[in-house]
C-alpha positions in Angstrom: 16.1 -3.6 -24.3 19.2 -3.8 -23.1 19.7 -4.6 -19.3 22.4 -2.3 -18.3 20.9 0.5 -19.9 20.6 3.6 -16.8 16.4 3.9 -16.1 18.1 6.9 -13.5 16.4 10.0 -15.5 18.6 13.1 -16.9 21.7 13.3 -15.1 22.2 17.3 -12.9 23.5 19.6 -15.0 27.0 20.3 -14.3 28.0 24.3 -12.9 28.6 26.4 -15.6 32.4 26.5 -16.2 33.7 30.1 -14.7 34.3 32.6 -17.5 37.8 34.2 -16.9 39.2 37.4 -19.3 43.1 37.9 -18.5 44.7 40.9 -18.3 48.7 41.4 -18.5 51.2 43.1 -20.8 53.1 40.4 -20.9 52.6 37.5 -23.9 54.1 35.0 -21.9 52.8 35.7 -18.7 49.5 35.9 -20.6 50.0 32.6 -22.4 51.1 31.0 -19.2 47.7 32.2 -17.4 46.0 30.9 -19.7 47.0 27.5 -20.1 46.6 27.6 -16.1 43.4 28.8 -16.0 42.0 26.2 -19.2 44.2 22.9 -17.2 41.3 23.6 -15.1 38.3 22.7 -17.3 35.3 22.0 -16.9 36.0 24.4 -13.6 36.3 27.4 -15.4 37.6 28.4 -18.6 39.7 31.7 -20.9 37.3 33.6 -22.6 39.7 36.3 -23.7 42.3 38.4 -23.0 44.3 42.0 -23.2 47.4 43.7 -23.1 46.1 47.1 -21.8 43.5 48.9 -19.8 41.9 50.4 -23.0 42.0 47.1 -24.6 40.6 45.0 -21.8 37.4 47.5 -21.2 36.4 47.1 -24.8 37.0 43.5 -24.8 34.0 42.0 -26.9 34.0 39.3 -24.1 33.8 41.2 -21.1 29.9 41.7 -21.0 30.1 37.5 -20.5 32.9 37.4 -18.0 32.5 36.3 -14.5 36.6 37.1 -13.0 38.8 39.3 -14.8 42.1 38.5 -13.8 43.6 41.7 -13.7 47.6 42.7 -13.5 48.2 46.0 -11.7 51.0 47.0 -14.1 49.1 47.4 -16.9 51.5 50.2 -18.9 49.3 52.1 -20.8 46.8 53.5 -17.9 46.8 53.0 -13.9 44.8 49.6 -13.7 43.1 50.7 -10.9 41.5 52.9 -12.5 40.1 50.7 -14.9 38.8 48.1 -11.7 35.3 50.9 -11.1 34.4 50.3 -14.8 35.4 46.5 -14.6 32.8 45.9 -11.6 30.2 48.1 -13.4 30.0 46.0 -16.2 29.4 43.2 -14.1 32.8 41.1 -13.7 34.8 40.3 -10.0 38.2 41.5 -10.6 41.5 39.4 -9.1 44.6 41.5 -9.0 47.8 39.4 -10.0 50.7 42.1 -8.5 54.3 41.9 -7.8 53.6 45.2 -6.3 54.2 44.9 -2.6 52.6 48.3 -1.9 49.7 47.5 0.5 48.2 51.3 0.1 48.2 50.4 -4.0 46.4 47.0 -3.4 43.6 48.7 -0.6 43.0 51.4 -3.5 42.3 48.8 -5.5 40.0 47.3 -2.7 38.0 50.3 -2.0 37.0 50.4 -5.6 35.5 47.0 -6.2 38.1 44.4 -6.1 37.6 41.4 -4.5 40.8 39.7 -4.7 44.6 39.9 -4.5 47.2 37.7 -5.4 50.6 38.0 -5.4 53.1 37.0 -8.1 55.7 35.4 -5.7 52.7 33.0 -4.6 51.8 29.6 -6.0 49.8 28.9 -9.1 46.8 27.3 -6.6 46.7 30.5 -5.6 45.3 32.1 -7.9 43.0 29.3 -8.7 41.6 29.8 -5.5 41.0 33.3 -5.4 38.9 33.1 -9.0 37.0 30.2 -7.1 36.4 32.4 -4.3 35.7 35.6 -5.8 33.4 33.9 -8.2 31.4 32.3 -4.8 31.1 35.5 -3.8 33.8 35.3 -0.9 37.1 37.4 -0.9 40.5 35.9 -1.1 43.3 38.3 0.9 45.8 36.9 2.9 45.5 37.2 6.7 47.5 40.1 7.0 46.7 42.2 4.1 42.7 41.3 4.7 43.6 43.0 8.2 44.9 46.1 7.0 42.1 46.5 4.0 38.8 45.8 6.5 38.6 49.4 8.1 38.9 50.9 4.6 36.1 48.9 2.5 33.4 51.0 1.3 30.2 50.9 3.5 32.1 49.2 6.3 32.8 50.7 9.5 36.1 50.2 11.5 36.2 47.7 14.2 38.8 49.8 15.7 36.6 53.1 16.4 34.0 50.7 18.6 34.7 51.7 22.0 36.0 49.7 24.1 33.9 49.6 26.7 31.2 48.9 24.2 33.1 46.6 22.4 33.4 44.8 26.2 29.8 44.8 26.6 29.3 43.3 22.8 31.5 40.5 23.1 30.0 39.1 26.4 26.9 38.7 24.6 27.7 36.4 22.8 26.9 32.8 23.7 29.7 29.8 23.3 28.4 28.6 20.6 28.1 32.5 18.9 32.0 32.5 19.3 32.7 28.9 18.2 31.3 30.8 14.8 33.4 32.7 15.1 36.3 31.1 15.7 35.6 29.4 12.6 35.5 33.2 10.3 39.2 33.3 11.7 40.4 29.9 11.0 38.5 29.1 7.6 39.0 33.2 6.4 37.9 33.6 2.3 36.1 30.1 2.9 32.8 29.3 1.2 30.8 28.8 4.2 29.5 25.6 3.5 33.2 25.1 4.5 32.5 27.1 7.6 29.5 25.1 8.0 31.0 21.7 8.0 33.4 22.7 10.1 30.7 23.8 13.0 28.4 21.2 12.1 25.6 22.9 11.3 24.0 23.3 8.1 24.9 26.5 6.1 21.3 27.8 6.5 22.4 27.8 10.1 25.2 29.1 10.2 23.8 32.4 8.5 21.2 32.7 10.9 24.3 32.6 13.7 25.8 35.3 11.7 22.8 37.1 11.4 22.5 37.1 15.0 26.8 38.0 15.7 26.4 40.7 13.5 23.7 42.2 15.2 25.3 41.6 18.3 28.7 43.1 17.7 27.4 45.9 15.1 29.6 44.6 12.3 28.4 44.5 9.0 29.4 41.5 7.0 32.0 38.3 7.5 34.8 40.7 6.6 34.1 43.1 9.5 33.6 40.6 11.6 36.8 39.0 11.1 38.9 42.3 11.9 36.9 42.7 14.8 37.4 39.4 15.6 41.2 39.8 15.4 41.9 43.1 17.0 39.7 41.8 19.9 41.4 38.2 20.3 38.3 36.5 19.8 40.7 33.5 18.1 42.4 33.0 21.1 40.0 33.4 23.7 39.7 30.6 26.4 35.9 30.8 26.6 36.0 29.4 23.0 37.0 25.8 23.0 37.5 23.9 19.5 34.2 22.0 18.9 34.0 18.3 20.0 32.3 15.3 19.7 30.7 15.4 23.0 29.1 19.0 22.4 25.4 19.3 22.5 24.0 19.6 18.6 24.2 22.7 17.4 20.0 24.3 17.1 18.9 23.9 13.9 22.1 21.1 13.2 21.2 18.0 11.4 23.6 16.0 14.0 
């Protein structure tokens, strides 16, 4: 028998690579998508593509895909149109735009997508938002995640709480409450076991904090919560002080 043979067992099973399907009328913004998206392997991987709304719904691949990756300027139909459909057969969808029209890209947001990125950003970029979409989180930037919140299907509006109520709601919360969500703000479209390290606390944690925020401030979701966060300078608040190493463990933390 040979010595240095491993006795460890079977080694874990690596995550399944993230099935992407591209969508652009463009062959060589199509070719260079997909040699960005395949650099990434074992990450995540091309499993087809298409030139047109008609083309990409019928796509033999798309009952398989995780992300589409869709361009808004599809020429042959209005690509939003198509995004419905796309979440109905089961796929996140990531618009890649160089439409600067933020009413297009909260349309497009209000009917299932989970992601915009911008053509003028950098190639990461859109790595991240298929890793993000994928882990079920959003990727918007600050400003344009802002602007969409109030709009998203089955979310209400920060902005129509009261303020008086919304006074009474955020004095509920405890320090620790709004160190959590200090953390939404500064970590936004973060998995939260990002969130989590950052707070020290274990991700099981953490959503039981949420659980309890949400309650609190009547918000529905980490999305909600950030707007209301933001409109009520919850970021900025001097109550909230940065976590530090001389802070009492966190209930439930493994500290």
């Amino acid at each position: 028998m040979n010595p240095n043979t491993c006795h460890g067992g079977a080694q874990p099973a690596q995550p399944a690579a993230i099935r992407v399907l591209l969508a652009d009328d463009h062959a060589v913004t199509l070719w260079g998508l997909s040699q960005l998206v395949d650099s990434t392997q074992p990450r995540m991987k091309v499993v087809g593509t298409a030139t047109s709304c008609a083309e990409l719904l019928a796509h033999r691949a798309l009952a398989d895909t995780d992300v589409v990756l869709l361009d808004l300027g599809l020429r042959d139909a209005n690509a939003i149109d198509c995004v419905r459909e796309l979440v109905d057969a089961g796929a996140q969808v990531v618009l890649l735009t160089g439409d600067l029209d933020p009413s297009h890209h909260r349309e497009a947001v209000m009917r299932g997508a989970r992601g915009v990125v911008l053509k003028s950003q950098s190639t990461d970029c859109i790595i991240e938002a298929i890793e993000h979409v994928h882990a079920g989180e959003v990727s918007f930037d600050g400003a344009l995640m802002s602007m969409l919140l109030g709009s998203m299907p089955g979310m209400p509006n920060a902005s129509h709480v009261a303020p008086d109520d919304a006074t009474q709601r955020i004095q509920s919360l405890t320090p620790k409450e709004r160190q959590v969500i200090q953390a939404i703000i500064r970590h936004r479209g973060a998995k939260s076991l990002v969130v989590a390290e950052h707070c020290g606390v274990s991700e099981h944690t953490l959503r039981n904090h949420l659980t309890v925020i949400y309650s609190k401030l009547n918000v529905q979701g980490r999305l909600n919560l950030y707007v209301f966060a933001t409109e009520h300078h919850l970021a900025s608040d001097p109550s909230c002080p940065p976590k530090s190493a001389n802070d009492a463990a966190w209930p439930g933390s493994s500290r």
